[in-house]
C-alpha positions in Angstrom: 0.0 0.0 0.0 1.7 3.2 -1.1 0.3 7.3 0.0 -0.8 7.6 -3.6 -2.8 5.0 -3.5 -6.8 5.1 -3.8 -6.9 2.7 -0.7 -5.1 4.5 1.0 -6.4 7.9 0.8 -10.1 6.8 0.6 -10.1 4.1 3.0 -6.8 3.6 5.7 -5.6 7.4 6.5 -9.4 8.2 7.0 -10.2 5.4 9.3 -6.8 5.6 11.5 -8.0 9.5 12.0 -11.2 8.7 13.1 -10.0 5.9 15.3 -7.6 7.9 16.7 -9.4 11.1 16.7 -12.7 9.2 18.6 -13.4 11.3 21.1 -14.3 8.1 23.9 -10.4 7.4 23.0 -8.8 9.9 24.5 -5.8 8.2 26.5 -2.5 8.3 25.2 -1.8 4.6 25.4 -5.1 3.7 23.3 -4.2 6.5 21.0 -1.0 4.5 20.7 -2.1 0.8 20.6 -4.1 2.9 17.6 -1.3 3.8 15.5 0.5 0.3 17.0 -2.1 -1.8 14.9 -2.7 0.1 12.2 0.7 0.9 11.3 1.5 -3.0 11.6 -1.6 -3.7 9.6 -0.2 -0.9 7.2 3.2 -3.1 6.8 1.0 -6.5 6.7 -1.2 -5.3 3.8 1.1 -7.1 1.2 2.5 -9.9 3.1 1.8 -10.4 6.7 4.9 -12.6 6.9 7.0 -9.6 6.8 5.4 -7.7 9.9 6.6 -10.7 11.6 10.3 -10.6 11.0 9.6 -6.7 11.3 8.5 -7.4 14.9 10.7 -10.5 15.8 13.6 -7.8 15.0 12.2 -5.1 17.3 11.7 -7.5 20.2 15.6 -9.1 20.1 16.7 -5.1 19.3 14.9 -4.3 22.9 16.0 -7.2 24.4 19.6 -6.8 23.4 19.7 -3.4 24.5 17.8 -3.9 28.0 20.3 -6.3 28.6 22.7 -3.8 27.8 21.8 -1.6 29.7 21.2 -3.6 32.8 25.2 -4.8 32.5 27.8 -2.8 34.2 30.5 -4.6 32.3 31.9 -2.0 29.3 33.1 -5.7 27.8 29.6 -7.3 28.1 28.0 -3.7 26.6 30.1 -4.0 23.5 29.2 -7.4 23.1 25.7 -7.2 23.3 25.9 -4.2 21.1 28.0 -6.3 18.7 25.5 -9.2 19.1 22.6 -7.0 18.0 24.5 -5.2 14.6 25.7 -8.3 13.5 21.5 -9.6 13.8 20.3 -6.2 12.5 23.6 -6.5 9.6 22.5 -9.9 8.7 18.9 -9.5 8.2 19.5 -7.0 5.5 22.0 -9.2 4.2 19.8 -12.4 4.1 16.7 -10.6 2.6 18.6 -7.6 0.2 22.7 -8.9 -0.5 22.5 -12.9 0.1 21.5 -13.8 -4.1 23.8 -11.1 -5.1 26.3 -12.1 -2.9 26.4 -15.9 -4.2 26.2 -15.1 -8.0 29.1 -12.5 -7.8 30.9 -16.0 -5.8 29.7 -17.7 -8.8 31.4 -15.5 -11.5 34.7 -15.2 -9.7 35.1 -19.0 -9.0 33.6 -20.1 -11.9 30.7 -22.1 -10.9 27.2 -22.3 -10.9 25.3 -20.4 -8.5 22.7 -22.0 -6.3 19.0 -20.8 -6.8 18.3 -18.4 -4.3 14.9 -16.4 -4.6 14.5 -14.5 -0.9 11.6 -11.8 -1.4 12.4 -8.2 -0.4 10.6 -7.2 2.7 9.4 -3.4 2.0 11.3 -0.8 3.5 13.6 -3.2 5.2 17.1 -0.5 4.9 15.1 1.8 6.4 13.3 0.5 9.5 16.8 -1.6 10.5 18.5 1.5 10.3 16.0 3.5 12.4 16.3 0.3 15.5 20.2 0.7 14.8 20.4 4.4 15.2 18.2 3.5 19.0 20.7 0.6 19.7 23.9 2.9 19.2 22.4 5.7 20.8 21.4 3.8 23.9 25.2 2.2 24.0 26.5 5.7 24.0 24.1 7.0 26.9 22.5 9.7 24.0 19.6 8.4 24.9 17.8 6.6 27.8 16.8 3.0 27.3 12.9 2.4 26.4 11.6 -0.6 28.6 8.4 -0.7 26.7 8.5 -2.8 24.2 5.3 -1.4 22.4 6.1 2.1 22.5 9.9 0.7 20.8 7.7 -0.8 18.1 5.7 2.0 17.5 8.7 4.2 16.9 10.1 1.6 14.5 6.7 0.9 12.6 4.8 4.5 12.4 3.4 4.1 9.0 4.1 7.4 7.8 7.8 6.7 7.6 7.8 3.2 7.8 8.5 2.2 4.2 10.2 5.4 2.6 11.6 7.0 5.7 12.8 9.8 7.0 15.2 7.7 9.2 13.9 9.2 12.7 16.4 9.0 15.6 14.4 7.7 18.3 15.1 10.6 20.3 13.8 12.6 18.1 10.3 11.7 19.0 11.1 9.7 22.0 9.2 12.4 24.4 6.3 12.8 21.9 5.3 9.1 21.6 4.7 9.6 25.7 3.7 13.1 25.7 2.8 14.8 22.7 0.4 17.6 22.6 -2.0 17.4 19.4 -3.2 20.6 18.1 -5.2 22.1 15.3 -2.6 24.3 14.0 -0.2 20.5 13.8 -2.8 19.2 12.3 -3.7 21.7 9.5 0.0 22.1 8.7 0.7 18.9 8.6 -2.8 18.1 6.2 -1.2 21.0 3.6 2.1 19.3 3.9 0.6 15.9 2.9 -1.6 17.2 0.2 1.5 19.2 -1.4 4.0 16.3 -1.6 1.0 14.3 -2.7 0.6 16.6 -5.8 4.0 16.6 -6.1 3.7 12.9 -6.5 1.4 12.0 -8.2 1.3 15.2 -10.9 4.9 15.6 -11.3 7.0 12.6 -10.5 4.2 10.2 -12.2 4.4 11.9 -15.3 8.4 12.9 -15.9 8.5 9.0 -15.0 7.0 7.7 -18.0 9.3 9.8 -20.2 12.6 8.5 -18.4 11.3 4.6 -18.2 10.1 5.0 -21.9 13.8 7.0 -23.1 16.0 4.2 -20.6 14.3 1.4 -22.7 15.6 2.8 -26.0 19.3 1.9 -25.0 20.9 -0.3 -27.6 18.4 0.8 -29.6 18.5 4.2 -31.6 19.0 6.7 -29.1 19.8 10.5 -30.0 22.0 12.7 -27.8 18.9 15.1 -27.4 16.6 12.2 -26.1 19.2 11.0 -23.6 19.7 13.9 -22.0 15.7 14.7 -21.6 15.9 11.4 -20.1 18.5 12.0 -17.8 17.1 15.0 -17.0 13.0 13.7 -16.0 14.7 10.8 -14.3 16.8 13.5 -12.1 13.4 15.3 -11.5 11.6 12.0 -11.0 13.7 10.8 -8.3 14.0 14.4 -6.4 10.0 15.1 -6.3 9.0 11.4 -5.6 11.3 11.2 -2.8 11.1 13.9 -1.6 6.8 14.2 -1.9 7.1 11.0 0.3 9.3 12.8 2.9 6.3 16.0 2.7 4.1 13.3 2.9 5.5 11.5 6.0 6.2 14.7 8.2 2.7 16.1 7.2 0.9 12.9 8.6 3.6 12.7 11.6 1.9 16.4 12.6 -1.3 15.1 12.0 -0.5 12.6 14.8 1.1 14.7 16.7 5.4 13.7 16.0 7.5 16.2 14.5 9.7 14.4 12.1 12.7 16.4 10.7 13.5 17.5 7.3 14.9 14.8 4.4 15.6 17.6 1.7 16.2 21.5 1.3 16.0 21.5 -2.6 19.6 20.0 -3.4 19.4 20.9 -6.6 20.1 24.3 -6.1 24.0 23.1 -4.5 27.0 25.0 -5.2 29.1 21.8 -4.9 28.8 17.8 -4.4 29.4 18.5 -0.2 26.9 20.9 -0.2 24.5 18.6 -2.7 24.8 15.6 0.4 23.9 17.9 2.9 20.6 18.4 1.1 19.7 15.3 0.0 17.6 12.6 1.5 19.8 14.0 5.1 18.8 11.7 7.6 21.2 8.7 5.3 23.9 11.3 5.3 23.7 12.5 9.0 22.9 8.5 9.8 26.8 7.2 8.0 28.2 10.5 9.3 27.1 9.9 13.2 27.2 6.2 13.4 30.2 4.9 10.8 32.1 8.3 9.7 32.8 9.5 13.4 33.0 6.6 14.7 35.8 5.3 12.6 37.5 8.6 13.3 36.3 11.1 10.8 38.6 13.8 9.2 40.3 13.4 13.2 43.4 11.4 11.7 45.8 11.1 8.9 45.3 11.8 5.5 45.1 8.2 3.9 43.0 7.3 7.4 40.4 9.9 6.6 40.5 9.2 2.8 39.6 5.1 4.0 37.0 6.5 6.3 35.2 8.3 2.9 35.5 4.9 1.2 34.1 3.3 3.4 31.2 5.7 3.7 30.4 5.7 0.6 30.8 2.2 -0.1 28.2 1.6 2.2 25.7 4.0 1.0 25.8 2.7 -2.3 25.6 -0.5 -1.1 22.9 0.6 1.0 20.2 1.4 -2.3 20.3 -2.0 -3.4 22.4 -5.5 -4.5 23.5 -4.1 -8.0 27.4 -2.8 -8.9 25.8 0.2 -10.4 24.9 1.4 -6.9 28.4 0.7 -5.9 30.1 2.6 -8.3 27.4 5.4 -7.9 28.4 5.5 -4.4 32.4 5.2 -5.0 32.0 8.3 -7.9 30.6 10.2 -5.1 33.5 9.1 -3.1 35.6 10.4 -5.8 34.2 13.6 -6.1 33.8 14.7 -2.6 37.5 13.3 -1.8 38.5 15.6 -4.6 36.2 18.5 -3.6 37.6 18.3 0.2 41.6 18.0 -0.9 41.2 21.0 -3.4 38.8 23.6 -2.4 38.2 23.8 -6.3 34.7 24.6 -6.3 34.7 27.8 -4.4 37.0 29.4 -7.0 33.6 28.3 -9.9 31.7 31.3 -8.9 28.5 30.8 -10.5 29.7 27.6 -12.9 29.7 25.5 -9.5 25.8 25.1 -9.9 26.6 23.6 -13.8 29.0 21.5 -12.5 27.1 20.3 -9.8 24.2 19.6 -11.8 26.2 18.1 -14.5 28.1 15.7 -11.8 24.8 14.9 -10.0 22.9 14.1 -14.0 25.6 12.0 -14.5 25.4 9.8 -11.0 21.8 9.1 -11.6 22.5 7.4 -15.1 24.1 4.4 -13.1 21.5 4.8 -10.2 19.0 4.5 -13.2 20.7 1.4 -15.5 19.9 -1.8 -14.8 24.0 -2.8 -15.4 27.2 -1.1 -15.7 27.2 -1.8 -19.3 23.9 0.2 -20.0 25.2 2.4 -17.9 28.2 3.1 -20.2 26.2 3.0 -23.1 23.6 5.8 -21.7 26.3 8.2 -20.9 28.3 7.7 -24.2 25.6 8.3 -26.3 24.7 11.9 -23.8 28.1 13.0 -25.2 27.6 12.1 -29.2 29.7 8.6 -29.3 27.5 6.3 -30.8 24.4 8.3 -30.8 22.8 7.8 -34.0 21.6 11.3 -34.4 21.7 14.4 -32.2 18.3 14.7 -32.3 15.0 12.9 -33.2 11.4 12.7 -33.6 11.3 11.0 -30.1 12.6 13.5 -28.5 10.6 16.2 -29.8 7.4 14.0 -29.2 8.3 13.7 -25.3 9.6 17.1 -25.0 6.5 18.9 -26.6 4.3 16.8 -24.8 6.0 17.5 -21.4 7.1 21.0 -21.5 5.0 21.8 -19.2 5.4 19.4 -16.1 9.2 19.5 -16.7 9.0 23.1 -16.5 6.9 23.1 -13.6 9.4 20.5 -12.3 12.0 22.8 -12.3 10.5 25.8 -11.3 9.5 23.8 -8.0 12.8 22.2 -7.7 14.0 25.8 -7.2 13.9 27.2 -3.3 10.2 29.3 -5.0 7.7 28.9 -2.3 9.8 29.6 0.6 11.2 32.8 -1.0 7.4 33.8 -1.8 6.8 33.0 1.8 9.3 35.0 3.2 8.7 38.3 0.9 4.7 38.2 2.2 4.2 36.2 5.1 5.7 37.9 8.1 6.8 34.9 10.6 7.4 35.7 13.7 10.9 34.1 13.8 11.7 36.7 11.9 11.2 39.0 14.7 13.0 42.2 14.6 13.8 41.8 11.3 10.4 42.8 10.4 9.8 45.3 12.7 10.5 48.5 9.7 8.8 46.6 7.3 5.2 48.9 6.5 2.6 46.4 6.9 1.5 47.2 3.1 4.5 45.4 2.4 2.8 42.0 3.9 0.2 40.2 2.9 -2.6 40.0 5.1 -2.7 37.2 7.3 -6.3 36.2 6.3 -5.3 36.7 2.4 -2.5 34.0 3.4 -4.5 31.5 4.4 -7.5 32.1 1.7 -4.7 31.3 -1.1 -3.1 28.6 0.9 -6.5 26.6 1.6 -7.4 27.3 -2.5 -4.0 25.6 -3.5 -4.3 23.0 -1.2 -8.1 22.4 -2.3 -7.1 22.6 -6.0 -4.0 20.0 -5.6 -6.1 17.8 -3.6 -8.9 17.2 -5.9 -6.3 17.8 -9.1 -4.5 14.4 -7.3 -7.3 12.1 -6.6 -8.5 12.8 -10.1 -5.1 11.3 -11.1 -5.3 8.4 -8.6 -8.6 7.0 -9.3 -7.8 7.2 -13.3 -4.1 6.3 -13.3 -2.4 2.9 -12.7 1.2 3.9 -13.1 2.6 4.6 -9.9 5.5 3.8 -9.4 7.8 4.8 -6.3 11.8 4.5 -6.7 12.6 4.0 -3.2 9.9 1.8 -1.9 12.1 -1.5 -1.8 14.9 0.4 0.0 
């Protein structure tokens, strides 16, 4: 069951808010157990099998870690901590890396690899790294130990971010799944939220989809230079606003529920360098490697050819992380490349305004391996977006795509761009701001009441603009949903 789904929106986020909204239900355990059930029943909906290892690796997690936290040994800590990564490691590995692992075997030694057909539990990266992040945090006293188990698997299997993420830290919402205060204002915010990143899925990242599937089939076929790079260039807006409408998504239905989740993306494609492009994108991976296996390993706090292992080890692992294929590895070692050679030379503050081109032109080029389905087609994609065996620089399919998609790839752009917040900030006073308002003549502002007339008429528009697209399309597809 994904957000954009008709099921979803018509029938299971409408019944969890009246369940949890009933106003005989007003305790904060029931309102729990609520989300408890539902959010399992959420994970269940495709195969109930997998809400069972989902749960039997919650319950050893807390186990593991009450334990460790009972022991006053530093050696029986560490080995209780060491007990439960190498559990937490080797589930992903059984479920995500075991077939790849064996065929690569295979190739090497020359022998036939056994038959190994493991399905993919949804989401499976993202919930093990959420009880990992509790674990660790626990072991180094960040955090205090939970010793209910229920309110451990609630934090682990909230629906909203159970399949897609953010990665919360558990103490992020640690107080709230005891304590939290729900209020209108939460609730209306986090509604708009929702009903934005679901237009942003379903109307933008639906549509620039079908051009980059349809233009990634044509390789080793006849393939211009013009029509690669407009494939390139919806699959690097496809990626960015369905991602990134599932983050909006998952934080707008964590405020209607009362959680504050933190932000996954601040428009990255708007970075003036790789560095800067990783701290905008999807940041709760990047803060996740750089708190629990960057600093931990020692971080830029050692010698040069120390540090430089420590970034290759990174960025193995978050390749390695998107999936059981060599073109996520190598699209995590190029980015271990180009941020090793970003750091040592400094080169992309002396750009100017070129480090945006180069940025983008590094970033394009990244997603062509995250987008082939093999090195080779990966090869073949990017010579032909630089004229070697292109057949012609440009075609009749690309002119058919492009004229039929101006529009939403415009619109995709446009929105990629930092837009709404600067709107915000030129006629919504905030009071944040303070101060730094204070000599602004109030016919400089728009009027709060105006504000909210044109926000509720967007989000009305969007909303019935995107169910009008869910009930009539069946392509939707979701990039990161087996991550």
């Amino acid at each position: 069951m994904v957000f954009s789904s008709t099921i979803f929106l018509f029938l299971f986020l409408p019944l969890v808010l009246i369940l949890y909204y009933n106003p005989f239900w007003k305790n904060r355990e029931l309102k729990n157990t609520i989300l408890l059930i539902t959010s399992l029943g959420f994970y269940a909906w495709g195969e109930p099998l997998f809400a069972l290892v989902m749960l039997f690796s919650i319950f050893l997690n807390w186990f593991l870690v009450l334990r460790m936290e009972k022991s006053g040994s530093k050696k029986k800590r560490k080995i209780l901590l060491g007990a439960a990564v190498v559990f937490d490691i080797g589930l992903i590995f059984i479920f995500k890396y075991l077939s790849f692992t064996l065929s690569n075997a295979a190739a090497v030694f020359g022998t036939k690899a056994p038959a190994v057909n493991i399905a993919l539990p949804i989401g499976i990266s993202f919930f093990t790294f959420q009880i990992m992040s509790y674990v660790f945090d626990v072991y180094y006293e960040k955090t205090p130990v939970q010793k209910n188990f229920f309110h451990l698997a609630l934090y682990v299997s909230m629906f909203p971010q159970l399949i897609a993420g953010p990665i919360v830290r558990y103490e992020t919402v640690a107080e709230e799944i005891e304590n939290r205060k729900e209020s209108s204002k939460d609730f209306t915010d986090g509604m708009v939220r929702f009903v934005f990143g679901l237009a942003k899925k379903v109307l933008i990242a639906n549509y620039v989809a079908l051009t980059a599937d349809n233009v990634f089939a044509l390789v080793g076929k006849e393939l211009s230079v013009a029509t690669s790079w407009l494939g390139i260039i919806a699959y690097t807006l496809q990626i960015y606003f369905d991602f990134s409408a599932y983050s909006d998504m998952a934080i707008g239905m964590g405020k209607m529920f009362g959680f504050h989740f933190l932000e996954n993306f601040n428009y990255p494609y708007v970075a003036k360098s790789i560095t800067d492009f990783w701290r905008r994108w999807h940041m709760s991976l990047s803060t996740w490697f750089r708190d629990y296996v960057y600093i931990p390993l020692g971080g830029n706090r050692v010698k040069q050819s120390r540090w430089v292992l420590n970034l290759f080890v990174v960025w193995f692992l978050t390749g390695l992380w998107h999936g059981a294929n060599w073109t996520f590895i190598v699209w995590g070692l190029y980015y271990f490349v180009l941020l090793l050679v970003e750091k040592l030379t400094g080169f992309t503050r002396k750009l100017g305004v070129f480090s945006h081109v180069y940025t983008l032109l590094m970033v394009l080029i990244g997603w062509v391996f995250f987008r082939s389905e093999s090195l080779a087609m990966a090869w073949q994609y990017l010579k032909t977006m630089f004229g070697v065996g292109a057949y012609a620089f440009s075609d009749e399919i690309f002119q058919h795509y492009f004229s039929h998609g101006v529009w939403v790839l415009l619109a995709a752009l446009i929105f990629s761009l930092p837009i709404l917040p600067a709107l915000k900030r030129k006629f919504l006073p905030h009071e944040e701001q303070g101060a730094a308002l204070a000599g602004v003549p109030a016919k400089a502002w728009m009027p709060v009441w105006a504000a909210e007339l044109c926000r509720s008429a967007a989000t009305c528009i969007l909303f019935v603009l995107s169910l009008l697209v869910c009930i009539q399309s069946t392509y939707n597809p979701f990039i990161y949903f087996n991550f």
